[in-house]
C-alpha positions as CSV (number, residue, x, y, z in Angstrom):
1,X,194.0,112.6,157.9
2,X,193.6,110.9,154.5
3,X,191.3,112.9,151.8
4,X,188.9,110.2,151.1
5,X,186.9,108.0,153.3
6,X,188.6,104.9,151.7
7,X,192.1,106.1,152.6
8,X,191.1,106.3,155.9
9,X,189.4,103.2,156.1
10,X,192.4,101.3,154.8
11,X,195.1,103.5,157.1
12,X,193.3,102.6,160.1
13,X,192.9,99.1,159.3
14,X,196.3,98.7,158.3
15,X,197.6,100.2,161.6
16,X,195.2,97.4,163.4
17,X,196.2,95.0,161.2
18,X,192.6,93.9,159.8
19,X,191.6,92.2,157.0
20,X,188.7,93.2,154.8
21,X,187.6,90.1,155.5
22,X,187.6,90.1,159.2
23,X,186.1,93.9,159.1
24,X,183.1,93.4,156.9
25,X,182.0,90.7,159.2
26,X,182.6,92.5,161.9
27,X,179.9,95.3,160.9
28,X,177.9,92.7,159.2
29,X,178.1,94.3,155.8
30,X,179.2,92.2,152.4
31,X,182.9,92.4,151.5
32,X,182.0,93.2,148.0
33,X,179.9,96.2,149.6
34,X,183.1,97.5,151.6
35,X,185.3,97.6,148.9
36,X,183.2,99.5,146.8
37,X,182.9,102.5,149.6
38,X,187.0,101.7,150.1
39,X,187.4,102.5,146.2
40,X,185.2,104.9,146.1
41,X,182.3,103.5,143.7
42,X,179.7,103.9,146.4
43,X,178.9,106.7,149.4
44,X,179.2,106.1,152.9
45,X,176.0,106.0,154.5
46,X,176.0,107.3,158.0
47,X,175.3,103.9,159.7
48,X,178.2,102.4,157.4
49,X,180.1,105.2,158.7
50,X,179.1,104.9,162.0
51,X,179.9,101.2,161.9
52,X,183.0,101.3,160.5
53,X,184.1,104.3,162.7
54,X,183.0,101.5,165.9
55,X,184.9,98.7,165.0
56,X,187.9,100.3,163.8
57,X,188.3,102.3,167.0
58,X,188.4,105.9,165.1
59,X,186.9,108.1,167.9
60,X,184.2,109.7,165.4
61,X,186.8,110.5,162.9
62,X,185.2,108.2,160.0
63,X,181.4,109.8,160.6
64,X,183.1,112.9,160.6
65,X,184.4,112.5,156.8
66,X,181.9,111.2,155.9
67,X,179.8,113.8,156.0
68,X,182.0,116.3,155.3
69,X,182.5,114.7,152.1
70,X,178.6,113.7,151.5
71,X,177.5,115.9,148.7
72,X,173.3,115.8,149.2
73,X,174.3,112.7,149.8
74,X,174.1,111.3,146.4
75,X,177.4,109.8,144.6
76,X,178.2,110.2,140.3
77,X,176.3,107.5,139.2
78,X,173.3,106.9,142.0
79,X,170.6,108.8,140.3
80,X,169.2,108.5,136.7
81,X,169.6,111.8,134.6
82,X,165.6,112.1,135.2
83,X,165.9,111.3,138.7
84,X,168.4,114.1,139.3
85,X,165.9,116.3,137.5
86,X,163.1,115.2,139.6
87,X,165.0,115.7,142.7
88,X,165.8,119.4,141.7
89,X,162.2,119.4,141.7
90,X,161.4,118.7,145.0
91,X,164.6,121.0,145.9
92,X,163.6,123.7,144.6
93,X,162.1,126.7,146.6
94,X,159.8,129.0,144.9
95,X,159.4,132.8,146.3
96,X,156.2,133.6,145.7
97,X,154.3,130.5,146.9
98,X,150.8,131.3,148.5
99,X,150.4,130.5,151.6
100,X,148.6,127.3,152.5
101,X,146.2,126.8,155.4
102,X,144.3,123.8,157.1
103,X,142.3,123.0,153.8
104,X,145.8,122.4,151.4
105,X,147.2,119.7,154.6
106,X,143.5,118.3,154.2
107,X,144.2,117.6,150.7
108,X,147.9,116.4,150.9
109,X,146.5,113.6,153.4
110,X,143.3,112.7,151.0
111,X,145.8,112.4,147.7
112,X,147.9,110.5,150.2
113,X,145.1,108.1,150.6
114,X,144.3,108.0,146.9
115,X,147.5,107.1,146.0
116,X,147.9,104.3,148.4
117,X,144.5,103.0,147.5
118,X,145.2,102.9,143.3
119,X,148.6,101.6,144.2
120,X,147.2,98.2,145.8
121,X,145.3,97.9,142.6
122,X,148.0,99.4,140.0
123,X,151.2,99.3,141.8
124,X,154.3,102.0,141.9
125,X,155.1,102.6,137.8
126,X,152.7,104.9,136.9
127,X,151.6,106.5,140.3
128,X,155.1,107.8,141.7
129,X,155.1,110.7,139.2
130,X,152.0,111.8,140.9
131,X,153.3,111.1,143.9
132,X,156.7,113.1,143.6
133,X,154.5,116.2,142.1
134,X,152.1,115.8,145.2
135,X,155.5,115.8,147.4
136,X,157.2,118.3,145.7
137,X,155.0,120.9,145.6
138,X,153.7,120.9,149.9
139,X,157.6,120.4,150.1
140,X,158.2,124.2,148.0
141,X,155.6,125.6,149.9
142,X,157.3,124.3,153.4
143,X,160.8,125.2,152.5
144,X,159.4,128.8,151.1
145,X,157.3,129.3,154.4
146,X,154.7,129.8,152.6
147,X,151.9,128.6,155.0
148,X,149.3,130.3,157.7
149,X,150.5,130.3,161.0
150,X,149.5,127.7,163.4
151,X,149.9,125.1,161.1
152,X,153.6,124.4,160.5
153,X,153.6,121.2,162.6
154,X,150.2,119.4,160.8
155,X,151.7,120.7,156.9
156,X,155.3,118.9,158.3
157,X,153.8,115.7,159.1
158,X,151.2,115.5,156.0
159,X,154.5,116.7,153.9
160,X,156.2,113.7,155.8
161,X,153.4,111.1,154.8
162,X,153.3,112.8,151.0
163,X,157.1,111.8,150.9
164,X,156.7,108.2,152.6
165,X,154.1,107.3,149.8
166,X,156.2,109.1,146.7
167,X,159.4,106.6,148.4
168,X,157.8,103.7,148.4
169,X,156.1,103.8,145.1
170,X,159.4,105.2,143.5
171,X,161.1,101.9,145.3
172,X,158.6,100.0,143.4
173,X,159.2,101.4,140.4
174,X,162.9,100.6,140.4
175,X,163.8,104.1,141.2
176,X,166.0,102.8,143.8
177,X,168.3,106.6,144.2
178,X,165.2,108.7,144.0
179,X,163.4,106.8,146.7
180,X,166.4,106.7,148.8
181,X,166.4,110.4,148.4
182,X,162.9,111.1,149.2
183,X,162.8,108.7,152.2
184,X,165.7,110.7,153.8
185,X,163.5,113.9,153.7
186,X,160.6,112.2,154.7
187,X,161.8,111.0,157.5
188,X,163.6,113.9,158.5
189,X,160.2,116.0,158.1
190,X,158.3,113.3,160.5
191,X,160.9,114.3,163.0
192,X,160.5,118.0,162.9
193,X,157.1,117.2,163.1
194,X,157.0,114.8,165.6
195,X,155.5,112.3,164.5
196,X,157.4,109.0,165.4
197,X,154.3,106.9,164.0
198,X,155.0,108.3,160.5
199,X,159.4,108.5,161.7
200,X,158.8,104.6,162.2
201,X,156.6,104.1,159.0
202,X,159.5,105.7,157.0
203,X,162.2,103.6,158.8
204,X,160.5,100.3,157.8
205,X,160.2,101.0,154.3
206,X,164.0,102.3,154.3
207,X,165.0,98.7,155.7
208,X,162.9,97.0,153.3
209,X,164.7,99.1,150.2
210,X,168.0,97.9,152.2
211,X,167.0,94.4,152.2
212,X,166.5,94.2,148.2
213,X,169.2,96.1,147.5
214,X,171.0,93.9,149.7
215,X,172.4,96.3,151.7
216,X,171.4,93.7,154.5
217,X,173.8,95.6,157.3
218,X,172.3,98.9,157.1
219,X,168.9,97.3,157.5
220,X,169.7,95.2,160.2
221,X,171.1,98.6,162.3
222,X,167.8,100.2,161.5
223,X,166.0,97.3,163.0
224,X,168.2,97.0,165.9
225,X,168.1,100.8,166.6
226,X,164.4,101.1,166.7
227,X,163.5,97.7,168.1
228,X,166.4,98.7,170.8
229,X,164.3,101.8,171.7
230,X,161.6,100.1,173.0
231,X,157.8,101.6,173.5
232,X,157.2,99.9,170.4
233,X,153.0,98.8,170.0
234,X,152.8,95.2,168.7
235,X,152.5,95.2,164.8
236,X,155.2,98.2,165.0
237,X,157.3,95.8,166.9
238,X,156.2,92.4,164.6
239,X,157.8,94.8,161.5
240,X,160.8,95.5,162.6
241,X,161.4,92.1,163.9
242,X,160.7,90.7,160.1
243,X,162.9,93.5,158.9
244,X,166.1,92.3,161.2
245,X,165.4,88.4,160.2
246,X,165.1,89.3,156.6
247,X,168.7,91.2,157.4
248,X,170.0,88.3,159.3
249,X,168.9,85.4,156.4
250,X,170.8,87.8,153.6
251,X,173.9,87.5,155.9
252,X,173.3,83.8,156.4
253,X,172.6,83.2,160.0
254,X,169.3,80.8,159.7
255,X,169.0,80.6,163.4
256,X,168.6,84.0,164.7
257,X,166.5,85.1,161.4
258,X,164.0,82.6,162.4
259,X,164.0,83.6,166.2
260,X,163.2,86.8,165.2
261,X,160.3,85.4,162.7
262,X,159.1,83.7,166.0
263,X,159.0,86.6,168.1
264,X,157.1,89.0,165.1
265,X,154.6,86.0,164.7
266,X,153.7,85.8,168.6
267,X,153.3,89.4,168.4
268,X,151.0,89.4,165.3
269,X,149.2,86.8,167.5
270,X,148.2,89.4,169.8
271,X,146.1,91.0,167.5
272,X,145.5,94.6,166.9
273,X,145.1,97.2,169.4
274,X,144.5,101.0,169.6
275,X,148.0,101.5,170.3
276,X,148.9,100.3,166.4
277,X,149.2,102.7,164.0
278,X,146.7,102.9,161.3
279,X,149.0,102.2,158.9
280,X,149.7,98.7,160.5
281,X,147.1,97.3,158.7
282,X,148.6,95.5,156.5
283,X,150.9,93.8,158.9
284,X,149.0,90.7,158.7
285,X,149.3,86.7,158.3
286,X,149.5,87.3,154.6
287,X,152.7,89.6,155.0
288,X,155.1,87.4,157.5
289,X,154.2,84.5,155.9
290,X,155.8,86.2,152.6
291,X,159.0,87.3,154.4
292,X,159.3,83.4,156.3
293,X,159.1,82.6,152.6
294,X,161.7,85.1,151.4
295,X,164.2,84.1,154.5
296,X,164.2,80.6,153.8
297,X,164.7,81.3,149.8
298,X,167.6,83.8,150.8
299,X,169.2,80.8,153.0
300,X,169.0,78.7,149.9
301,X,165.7,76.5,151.3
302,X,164.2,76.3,148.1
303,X,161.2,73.8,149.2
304,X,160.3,75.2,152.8
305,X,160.1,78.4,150.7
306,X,158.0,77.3,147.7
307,X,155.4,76.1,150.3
308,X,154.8,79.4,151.9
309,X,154.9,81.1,148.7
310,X,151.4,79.2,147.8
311,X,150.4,79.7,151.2
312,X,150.9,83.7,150.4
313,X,148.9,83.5,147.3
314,X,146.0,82.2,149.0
315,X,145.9,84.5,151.7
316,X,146.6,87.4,149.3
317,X,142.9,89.2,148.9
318,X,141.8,89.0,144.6
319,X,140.8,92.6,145.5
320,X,144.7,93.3,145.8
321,X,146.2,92.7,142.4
322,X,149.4,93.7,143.1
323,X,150.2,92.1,146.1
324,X,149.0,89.2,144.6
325,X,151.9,89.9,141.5
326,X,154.7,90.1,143.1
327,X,153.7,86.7,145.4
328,X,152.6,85.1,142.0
329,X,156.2,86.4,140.9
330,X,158.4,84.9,143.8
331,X,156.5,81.2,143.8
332,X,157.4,81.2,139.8
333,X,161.0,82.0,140.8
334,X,161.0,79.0,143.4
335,X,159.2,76.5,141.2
336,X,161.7,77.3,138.0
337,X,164.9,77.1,140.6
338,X,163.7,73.6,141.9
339,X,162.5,72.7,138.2
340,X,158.9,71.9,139.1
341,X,158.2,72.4,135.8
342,X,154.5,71.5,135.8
343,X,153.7,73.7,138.7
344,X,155.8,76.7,137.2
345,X,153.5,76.2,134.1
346,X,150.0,76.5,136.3
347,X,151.7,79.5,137.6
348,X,152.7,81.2,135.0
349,X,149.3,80.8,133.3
350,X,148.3,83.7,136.1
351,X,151.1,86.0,136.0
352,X,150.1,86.4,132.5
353,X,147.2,88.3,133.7
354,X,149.0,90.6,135.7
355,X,151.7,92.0,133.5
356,X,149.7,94.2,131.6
357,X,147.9,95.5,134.7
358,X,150.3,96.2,137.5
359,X,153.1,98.5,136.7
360,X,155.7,97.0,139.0
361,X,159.1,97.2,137.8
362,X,160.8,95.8,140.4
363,X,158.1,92.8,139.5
364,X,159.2,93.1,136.1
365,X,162.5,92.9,137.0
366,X,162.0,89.5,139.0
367,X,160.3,88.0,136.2
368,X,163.2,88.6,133.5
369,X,165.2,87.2,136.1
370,X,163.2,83.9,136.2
371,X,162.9,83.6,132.0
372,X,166.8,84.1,132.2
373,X,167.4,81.4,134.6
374,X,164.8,79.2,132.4
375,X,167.3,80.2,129.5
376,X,169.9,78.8,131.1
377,X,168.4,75.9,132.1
378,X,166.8,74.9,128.7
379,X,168.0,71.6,127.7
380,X,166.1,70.2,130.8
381,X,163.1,72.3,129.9
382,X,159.6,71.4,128.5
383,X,159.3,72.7,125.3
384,X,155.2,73.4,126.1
385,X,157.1,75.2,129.3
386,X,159.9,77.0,127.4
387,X,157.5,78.4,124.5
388,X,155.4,79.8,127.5
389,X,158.5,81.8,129.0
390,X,159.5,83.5,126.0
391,X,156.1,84.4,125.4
392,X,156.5,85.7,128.6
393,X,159.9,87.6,127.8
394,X,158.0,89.3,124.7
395,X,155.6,90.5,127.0
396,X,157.5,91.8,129.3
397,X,159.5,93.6,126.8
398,X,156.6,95.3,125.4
399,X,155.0,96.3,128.7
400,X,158.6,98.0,129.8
């Protein structure tokens, strides 16, 4: 056998004479994507494993590498020099922990719920340190064993929930490894506790990081597999169906994203019931209606798209500043593209008030996207609309 993953890859598709072409459609991942894991820039992920291992005919053989080669399953390169050290942080397993009892899972699960609570208010920036420490340190006391006995299965699920909130506010931060990293555990934890509510939390968040990393085939196997599974309630269902369209809109087929969109709206319709998760809640008219948005801007349907982005806005509660953010964020970024110039200026007028606020980096992010593009396009550009974006530029440079 070959000694990398890539040298497989290319041995086996050489002696089935396939093209990279033909092969990343095949297993619905981006070409660019697949030769990066052929070369050896990016680590196979067991799903791309799995999928490459399918279509290729290998009999297990590529899965098996691959995880024989995984290292912690993080590549040179995927984590940030403080990511790596927070991770050896939440690694690490003291000796002499002492042992928790019911009271320390009591108050994982209430600094859970603070953390969610300031985060709808002050979003991911600032908060995921306190998260990770939160995380970390039930996770030392887990791995050392250090706990009373009878409550190894409550401490693994609030540990599991501790780790969903630190990944998604280290996603929002634009600590894409880290919360990759952190996810993993989290949902492995949910498993050993049994907990498929929080197991299906996790996997949703892991297919939205997918989707903006646009990793659009690993997300749409996560949506397949737990969609496929059935016994789903009907906002758990609704989710995962907006997960796989997103997926299918990135890899450019309209149709099915949009059947999918129908069938997690006419759930949604339903309404909630006792067999939804808590943390369905925000699974709501104000949520699809952003991701119907975000499919038809990903299919390149700039003006179906800037429509539903206002629509978000309005539904978005004043109460949840940074919801309201990264919606005011992604209407900007459709006005500027279509050049509604007037409209971008209202806009902007409110994002202003948000950038010193919410610590959203992956907000931040999308923003010096949109002054860039304006950049680009300036010749065509109001001046009163250009001097407003690069007083925007300064500000984000000084909030960063």
């Amino acid at each position: 056998m070959a000694t990398t993953f890539g040298e497989e890859v290319r041995r086996l598709m050489a002696e089935r004479a396939v093209s990279l072409r033909r092969l990343a459609k095949q297993v619905h991942y981006d070409p660019g994507y697949l030769s990066k894991v052929m070369n050896g820039r990016k680590p196979p992920s067991k799903q791309f494993a799995e999928a490459i291992d399918k279509a290729l005919d290998a009999n297990g053989a590529l899965v098996a590498l691959a995880a024989h080669l995984a290292v912690d399953h993080v590549s040179p390169g995927f984590l940030t020099p403080d990511d790596e050290e927070q991770l050896a942080l939440v690694t690490t397993t003291l000796r002499r922990e002492p042992p928790a009892g019911a009271d320390y899972v009591v108050s994982i699960r209430e600094n859970n719920q603070r953390l969610v609570a300031f985060n709808s208010v002050y979003g991911g920036d600032d908060l995921c340190r306190p998260a990770l420490r939160v995380f970390s340190s039930a996770h030392r006391k887990l791995g050392a064993g250090a706990y009373q006995p009878g409550i190894q299965r409550d401490l693994e699920a609030a540990v599991a929930e501790a780790g969903e909130v630190a990944g998604w506010l280290l996603y929002d931060a634009e600590r894409q490894g880290l919360a990759r990293q952190v996810n993993a555990e989290a949902l492995f934890l949910s498993r050993l506790a049994g907990d498929r509510s929080m197991e299906l939390f996790v996997l949703g968040n892991m297919a939205m990081q997918s989707i903006y990393l646009h990793r659009a085939g690993e997300a749409l196997r996560i949506a397949d597999d737990v969609i496929g599974t059935g016994r789903l309630s009907g906002r758990v269902a609704a989710l995962f169906h907006v997960r796989k369209a997103r997926a299918l809109a990135q890899l450019g087929d309209g149709p099915r994203a949009f059947d999918d969109l129908a069938k997690a709206w006419a759930l949604l319709s339903d309404g909630i019931t006792t067999r939804d998760p808590a943390w369905t809640w925000w699974v709501n008219e104000c949520e699809l209606t952003w991701h119907e948005a975000m499919c038809h801007a990903e299919l390149g349907d700039w003006r179906h798209a800037v429509d539903l982005f206002w629509r978000t806005v309005d539904l978005c509660p004043a109460d949840k500043p940074r919801g309201r953010y990264i919606y005011l964020a992604h209407l900007l970024e459709a006005l500027v593209t279509l050049r509604a110039w007037g409209d971008a200026e209202s806009v902007i007028d409110d994002v202003f008030g948000y950038v010193g606020e919410v610590g959203s980096a992956r907000t931040a992010a999308l923003l010096r996207k949109v002054v860039e593009h304006v950049e680009r396009a300036w010749p065509a550009v109001p001046s009163s609309f250009g001097d407003v974006v690069k007083d925007l530029g300064q500000l984000l440079a000084r909030a960063s």
